[in-house]
N, C-alpha and C positions, 0 to 999 in steps of 0.2 A: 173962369176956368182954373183949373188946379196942376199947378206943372208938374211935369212928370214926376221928379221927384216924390211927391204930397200924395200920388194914385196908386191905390194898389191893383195888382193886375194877375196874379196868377191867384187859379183855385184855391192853391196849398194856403196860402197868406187868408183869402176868405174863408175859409173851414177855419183855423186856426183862431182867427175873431169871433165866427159863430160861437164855435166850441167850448173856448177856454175863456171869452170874453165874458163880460158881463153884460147884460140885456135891460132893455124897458122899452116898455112898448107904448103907444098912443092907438087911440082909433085910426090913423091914416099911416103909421109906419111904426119901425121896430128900429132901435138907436143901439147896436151891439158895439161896445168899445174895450178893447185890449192894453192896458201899460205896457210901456216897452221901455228899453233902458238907454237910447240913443234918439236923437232926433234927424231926420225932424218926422212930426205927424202925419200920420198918411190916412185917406179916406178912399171907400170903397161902395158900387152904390149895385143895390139890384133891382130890378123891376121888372116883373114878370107881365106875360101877356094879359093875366087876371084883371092888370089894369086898366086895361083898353088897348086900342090899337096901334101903329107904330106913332101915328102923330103925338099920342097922347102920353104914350109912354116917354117918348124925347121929352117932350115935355115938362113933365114931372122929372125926369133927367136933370132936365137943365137946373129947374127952381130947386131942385136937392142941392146940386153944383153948388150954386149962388149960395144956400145955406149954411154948408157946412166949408165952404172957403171962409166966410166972415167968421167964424164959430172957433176954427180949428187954435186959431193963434191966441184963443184965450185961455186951452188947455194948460193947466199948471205943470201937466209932465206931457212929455211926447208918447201918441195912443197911438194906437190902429184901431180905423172905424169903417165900421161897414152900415148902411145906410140902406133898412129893406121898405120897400112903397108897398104898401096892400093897396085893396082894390080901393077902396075910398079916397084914397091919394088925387084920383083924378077930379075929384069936385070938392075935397074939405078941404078945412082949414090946416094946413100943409105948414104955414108960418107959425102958427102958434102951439100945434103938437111940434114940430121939431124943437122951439124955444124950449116949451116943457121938460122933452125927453133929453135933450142936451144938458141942461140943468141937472137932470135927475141922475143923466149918467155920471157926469161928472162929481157927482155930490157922494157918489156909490162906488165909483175909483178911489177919492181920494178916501173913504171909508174903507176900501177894501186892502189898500197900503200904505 
């Protein structure tokens, strides 16, 4: 679980990562990450119905959870991330696109500043 703190929670913070962040996408999710100039890192996650149903969607909740808690503390600067499941989130490979896309984001941050 990500303590308060580390979550972000109003729309304004999640448009603001969509928009102005940088993006990469996987077959099962889309990894949009913001630099910011204080810390600490905060992650943000969405999962629409497209996914399945309320079980499934928690779900995929949860294992994003787990993901990007291990992931966050190895940012070199403190981000804002937002964390989108598409529909294939519910039966792929969910561990190894997020490695991918975390990598890719990060690698695309520290190239963008």
């Amino acid at each position: 679980m990500l303590p308060a703190p580390h979550r972000l929670r109003a729309s304004d913070e999640f448009r603001s990562v969509v928009r102005s962040g940088i993006r990469v996408g996987r077959p099962t999710l889309v990894v949009h990450a913001l630099p910011k100039q204080s810390p600490p890192s905060r992650a943000g996650f969405v999962v629409s119905r497209a996914v399945g149903n309320a079980v499934t969607r928690n779900r995929v909740k949860r294992r994003l959870r787990h993901l990007v808690a291990d992931a966050l503390p190895s940012a070199p600067q403190p981000l804002d991330v937002v964390v989108r499941a598409l529909p294939p989130a519910a039966s792929g490979p969910l561990v190894e696109d997020f490695t991918s896309a975390w990598g890719a984001a990060l690698a695309k941050v520290g190239a963008a500043v």
